[in-house]
N, C-alpha and C positions, 0 to 999 in steps of 0.2 A: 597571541599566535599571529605571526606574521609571514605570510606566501610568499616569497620572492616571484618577482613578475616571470623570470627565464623557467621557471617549473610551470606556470600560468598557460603561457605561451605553447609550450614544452606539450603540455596534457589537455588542453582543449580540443579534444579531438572525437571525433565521433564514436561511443560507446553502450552499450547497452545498459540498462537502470540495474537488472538483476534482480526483479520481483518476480521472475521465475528464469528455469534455465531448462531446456534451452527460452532463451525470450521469444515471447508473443510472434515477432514477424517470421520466425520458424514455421508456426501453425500453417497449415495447407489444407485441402480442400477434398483431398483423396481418401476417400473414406467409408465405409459401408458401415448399416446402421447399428447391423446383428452386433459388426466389432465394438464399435461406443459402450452399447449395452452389456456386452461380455467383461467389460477392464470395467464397468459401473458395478458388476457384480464380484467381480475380482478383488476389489477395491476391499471387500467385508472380510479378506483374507489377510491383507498390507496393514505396513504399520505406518502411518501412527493409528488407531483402533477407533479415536475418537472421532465426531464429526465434526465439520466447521461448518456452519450454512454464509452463504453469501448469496441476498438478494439484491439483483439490480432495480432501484427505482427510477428513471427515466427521464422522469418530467421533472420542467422547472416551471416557473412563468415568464422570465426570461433569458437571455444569454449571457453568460459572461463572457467577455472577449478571447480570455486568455483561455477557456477551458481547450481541454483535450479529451473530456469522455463524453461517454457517449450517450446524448443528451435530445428529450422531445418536448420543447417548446408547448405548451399547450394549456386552455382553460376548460378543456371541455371535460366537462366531469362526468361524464357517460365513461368515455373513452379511457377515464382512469380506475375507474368503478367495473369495467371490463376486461383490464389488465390484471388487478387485483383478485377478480375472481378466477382468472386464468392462472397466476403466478400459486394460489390454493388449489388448483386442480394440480401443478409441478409438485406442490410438497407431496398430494398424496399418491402421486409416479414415484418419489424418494421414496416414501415410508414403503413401499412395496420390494424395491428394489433392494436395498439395505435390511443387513441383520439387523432384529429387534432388540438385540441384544447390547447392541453399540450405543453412545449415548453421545448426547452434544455436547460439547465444550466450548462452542464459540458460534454467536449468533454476530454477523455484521450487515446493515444496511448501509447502501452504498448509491450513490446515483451520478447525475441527477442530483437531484433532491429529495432524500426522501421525507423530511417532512414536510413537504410540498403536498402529500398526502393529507387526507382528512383522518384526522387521529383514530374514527372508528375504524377507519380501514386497518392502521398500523393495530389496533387491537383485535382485530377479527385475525390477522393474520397470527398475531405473536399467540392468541387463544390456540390456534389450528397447535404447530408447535409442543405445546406445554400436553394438548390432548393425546398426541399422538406418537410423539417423543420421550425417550427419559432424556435428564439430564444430568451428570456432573454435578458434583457438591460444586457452588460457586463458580458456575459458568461465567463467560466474557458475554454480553450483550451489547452491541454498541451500534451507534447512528450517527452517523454523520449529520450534522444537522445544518443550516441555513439561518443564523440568527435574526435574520429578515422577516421568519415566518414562525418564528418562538414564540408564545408568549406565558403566562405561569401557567396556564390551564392545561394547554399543551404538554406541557411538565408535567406536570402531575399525574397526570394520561399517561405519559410512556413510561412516569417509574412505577404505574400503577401494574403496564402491561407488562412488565419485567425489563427492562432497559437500565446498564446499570452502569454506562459508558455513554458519553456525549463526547461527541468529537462537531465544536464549532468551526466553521469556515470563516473567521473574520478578515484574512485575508492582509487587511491594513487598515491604519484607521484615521488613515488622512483621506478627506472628502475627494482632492482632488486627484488622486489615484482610484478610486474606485469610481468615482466618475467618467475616467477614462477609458476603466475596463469592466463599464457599464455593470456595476454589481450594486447593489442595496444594502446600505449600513443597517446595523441591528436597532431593531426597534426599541429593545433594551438596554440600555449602557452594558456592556459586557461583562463590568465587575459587580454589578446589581444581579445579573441574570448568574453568575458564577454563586455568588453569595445565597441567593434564592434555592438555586440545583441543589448547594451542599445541604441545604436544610432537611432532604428528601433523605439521608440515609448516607450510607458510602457508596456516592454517587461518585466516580472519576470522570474530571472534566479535562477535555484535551482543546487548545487553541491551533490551530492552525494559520502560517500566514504563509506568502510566497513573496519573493523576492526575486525582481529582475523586471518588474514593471515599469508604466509609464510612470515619472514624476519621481519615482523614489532617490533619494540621497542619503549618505551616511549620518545627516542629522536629523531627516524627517525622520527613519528607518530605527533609527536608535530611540527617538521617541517613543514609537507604535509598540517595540521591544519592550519597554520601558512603562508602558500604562498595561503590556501584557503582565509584565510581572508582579503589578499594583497587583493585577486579578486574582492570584494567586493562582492558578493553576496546576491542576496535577503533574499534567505534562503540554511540550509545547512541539509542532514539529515547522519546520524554516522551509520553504520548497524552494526549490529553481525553478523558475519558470523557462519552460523548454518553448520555444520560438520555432513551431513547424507550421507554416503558413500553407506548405504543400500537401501537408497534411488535415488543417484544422481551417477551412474555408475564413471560420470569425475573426482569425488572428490577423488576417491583412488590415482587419481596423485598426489594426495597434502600428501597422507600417508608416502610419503619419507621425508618429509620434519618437522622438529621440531614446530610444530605451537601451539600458545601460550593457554597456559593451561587459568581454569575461571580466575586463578587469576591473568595471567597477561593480559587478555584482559581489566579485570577490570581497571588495571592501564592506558592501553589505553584509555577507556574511560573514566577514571576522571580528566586525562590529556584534553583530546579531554573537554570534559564540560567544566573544567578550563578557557582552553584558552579564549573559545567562549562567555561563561559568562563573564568575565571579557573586551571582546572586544563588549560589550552592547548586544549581541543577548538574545534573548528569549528561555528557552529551553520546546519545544512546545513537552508533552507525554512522548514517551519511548526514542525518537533518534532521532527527529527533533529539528531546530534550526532557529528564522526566526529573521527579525530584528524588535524592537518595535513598528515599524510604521508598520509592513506588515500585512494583516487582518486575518491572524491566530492567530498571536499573540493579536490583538482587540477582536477576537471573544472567546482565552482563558480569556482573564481577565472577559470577559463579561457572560460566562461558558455558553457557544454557540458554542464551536468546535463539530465536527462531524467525523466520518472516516470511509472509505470503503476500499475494497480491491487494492483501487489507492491510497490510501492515506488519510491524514489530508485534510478538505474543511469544508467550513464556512456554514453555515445553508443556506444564501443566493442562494450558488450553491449547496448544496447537491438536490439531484434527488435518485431517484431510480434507479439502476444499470442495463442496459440491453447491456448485451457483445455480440461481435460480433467477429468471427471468434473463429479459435482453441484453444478446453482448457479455453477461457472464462466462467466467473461464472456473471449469470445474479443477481442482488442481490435486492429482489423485499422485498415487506412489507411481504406478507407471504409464498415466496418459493424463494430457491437456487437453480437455473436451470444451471447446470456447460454444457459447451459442448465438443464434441469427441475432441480428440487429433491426430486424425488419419486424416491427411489433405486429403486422398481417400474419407473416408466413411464423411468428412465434405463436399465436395463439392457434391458428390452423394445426400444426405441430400437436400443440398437448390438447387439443378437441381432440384430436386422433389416438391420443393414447402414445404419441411418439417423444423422444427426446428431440429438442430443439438444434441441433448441436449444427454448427456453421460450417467449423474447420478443428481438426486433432492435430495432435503431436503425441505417438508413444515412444514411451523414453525406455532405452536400453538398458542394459547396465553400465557400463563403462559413463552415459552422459548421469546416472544417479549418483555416480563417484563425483565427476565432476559438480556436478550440482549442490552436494555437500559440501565439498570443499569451497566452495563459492560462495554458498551458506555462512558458515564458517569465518570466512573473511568480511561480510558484509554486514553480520550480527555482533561478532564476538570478538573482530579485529585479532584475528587469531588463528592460527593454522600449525596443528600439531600434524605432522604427515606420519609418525610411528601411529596416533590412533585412529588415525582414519584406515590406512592400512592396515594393521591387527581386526578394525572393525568388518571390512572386506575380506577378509583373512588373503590380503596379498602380501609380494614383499613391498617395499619403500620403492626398491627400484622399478617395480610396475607401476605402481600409482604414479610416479613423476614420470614414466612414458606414456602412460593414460594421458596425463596432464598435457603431454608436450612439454613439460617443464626445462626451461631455459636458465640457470641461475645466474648469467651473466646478468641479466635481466634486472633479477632480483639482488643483488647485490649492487648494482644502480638505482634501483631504489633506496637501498640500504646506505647508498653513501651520500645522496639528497638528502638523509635525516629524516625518509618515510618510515623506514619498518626498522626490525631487527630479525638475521637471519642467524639462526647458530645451534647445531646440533637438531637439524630437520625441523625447526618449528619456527611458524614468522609471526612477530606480533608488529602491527599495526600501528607505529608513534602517534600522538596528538596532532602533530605534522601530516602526517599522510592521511586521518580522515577522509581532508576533503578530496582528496584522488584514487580515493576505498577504489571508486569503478575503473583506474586503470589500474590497478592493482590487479583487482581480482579479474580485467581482462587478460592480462598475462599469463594466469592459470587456465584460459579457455583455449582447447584447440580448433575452434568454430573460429578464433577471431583470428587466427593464422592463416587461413587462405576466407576472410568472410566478404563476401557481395551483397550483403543486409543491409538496411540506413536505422540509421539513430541518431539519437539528438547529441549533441555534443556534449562533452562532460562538465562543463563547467558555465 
């Protein structure tokens, strides 16, 4: 797969990610409590029925240059032994809150770092859970992990506490790129500790790396590719490293440093594609990568993927998002309930018996339209508008006024060799992938008169 530079050029423009819709900097600040708690209770009526939990963990021990989340520095082990029992007093404000009848389908920890945690803690927590929860035949359990601060016993620990999903940060695995963006290599060779996880069971391991760093080139970049693949991994996912220094105070460290313009991160990833493609993976969306047995990639052929702000997940476990802890965004059928960032005023918050919540967004009908159809294109590379419409029970012709829909548009894309339009349904070529997000900004009518910032698309 090869970009041409004038689409490059052409679509490097500022866009929104599309891990929810409307996105994140929509959320505002206007908001009474009674209403949060009313759409929390609402929620036990919407579908999807299932639940999702997503806990934020916070702490790291130190920064990585490049992050964007949102993240507290820290050794003090009072202070995480605080949090921990605080984020246990939020589950059991959920279990109250929520019909008992609803069960989970998907645990994700998220930070931060969550195993930067003391493993008792991660099992005091996943106990609460199991005691007070039902779950799902074969729920998702997953954790983001730190391979810095892995080691087997640790493992053993979380497949003990039920974790049944490991998502590594390795990032890169050339010294002097993570040296630059001050991160810590894993203490265990990666394919040692991959080899070791699988011993535990059906354990799916996922590698994460990002792309657009200091030092990388298409022959370091295709190594690191390359010893991922040694690893065997389940699944892999490629990031762009988004460069908002306006936004993320750490990243002006990285302003000394020559870091690769669109075009040659491009090369990165079509390197990065290449490889993976070519060694059988699936390339699942914007920047995932699974093998064709793994059920993301079933549920893409099947045009059944799904994604939240954790990620790609299969209809089976998608739920409704209720986050827990700081800076979590609860992600419900009709409202975005994000919470304080401020670990003071979070734990004051649930001493009180109160929800956390920072800033909302409740979503209408008309933006749940758009929001699946955006879905749609971002999971399943794919947009039938006769079922979307029969599924709203409108005609074709409201949903594309919903939409705003332009086809001159789309038929520009269409003649780039992105998509294919014909007889109301768009599918999404190999080619347009990598421009999914101006794609499916064309579908938004937030992005025809929008005064929002985002990171560029490429």
């Amino acid at each position: 797969m090869k970009i041409p530079e004038s689409l490059l050029q052409k679509y490097n423009v500022a866009t929104p990610r599309y891990t929810s819709y409307p996105p994140a900097n929509y959320f505002h600040e206007e908001f009474k409590a009674e209403k949060n708690k009313a759409a929390l209770i609402k929620s036990n009526q919407s579908h999807p029925k299932n639940i999702s939990f997503y806990l934020h963990i916070p702490f790291c021990g130190k920064l990585c240059h490049y992050c964007g989340c949102n993240t507290h520095i820290s050794k003090d082990n009072l202070l995480i032994k605080s949090y921990v029992e605080t984020l246990k007093k939020e589950i059991l404000l959920y279990k109250n809150l929520l019909d008992s009848s609803r069960k989970i389908s998907q645990i994700h920890w998220g930070g931060g770092t969550p195993n930067y945690l003391p493993i008792e803690e991660v099992e005091g927590i996943m106990a609460m859970f199991f005691e007070h929860f039902e779950f799902i035949q074969n729920p998702e359990i997953a954790m983001e992990c730190h391979p810095a601060h892995l080691t087997f016993d640790y493992v053993d620990r979380l497949v003990k506490s039920g974790i049944n999903r490991m998502s590594l940060g390795v990032q890169d695995f050339e010294s002097n790129v993570m040296n630059a963006v001050n991160r810590d290599e894993s203490i265990i060779p990666i394919e040692e500790l991959i080899r070791y996880i699988k011993t535990k069971g059906d354990i799916s391991v996922n590698l994460d790396f990002v792309y657009g760093l200091p030092f990388q080139t298409p022959e370091n970049f295709n190594s690191t590719i390359n010893k991922a693949v040694a690893a065997n991994p389940d699944r892999l996912a490629i990031f762009s490293y988004a460069h908002v220094p306006w936004l993320k105070k750490s990243q002006n460290k990285l302003e000394k440093y020559d870091l690769p313009d669109a075009e040659q991160k491009i090369a990165l990833f079509e390197m990065a594609f290449k490889v993976l493609t070519e060694k059988g993976y699936v390339a699942i969306g914007l920047d995932h990568f699974a093998k064709p047995e793994d059920e993301l990639s079933i549920a893409l052929n099947a045009k059944s993927l799904h994604r939240n702000f954790q990620g790609y997940c299969t209809r089976d476990t998608t739920g409704q998002v209720y986050a827990l802890g700081v800076s979590g965004i609860s992600q419900l059928d009709n409202a975005y309930l994000q919470n304080t960032k401020d670990l003071k005023v979070y734990k004051k918050a649930i001493d009180a018996g109160e929800l956390p919540v920072e800033k909302v967004y409740f979503v209408n009908e008309e933006e749940k339209i758009v929001r699946e159809v955006i879905n749609e294109l971002m999971c399943n590379n794919y947009l039938s508008f006769p079922k979307i419409a029969s599924k709203y029970n409108i005609e074709i012709e409201e949903l594309k006024s919903i939409l705003t829909f332009e086809e001159d548009i789309i038929k520009e894309f269409e003649k780039e060799g992105l998509l294919i339009y014909k007889d109301n349904i768009v599918e999404i070529k190999d080619e347009g992938q990598f421009f999914m997000r101006n794609i499916a900004a064309s579908f938004d009518p937030k992005m025809k008169s929008n005064e929002k910032s985002f990171s560029k698309a490429l």
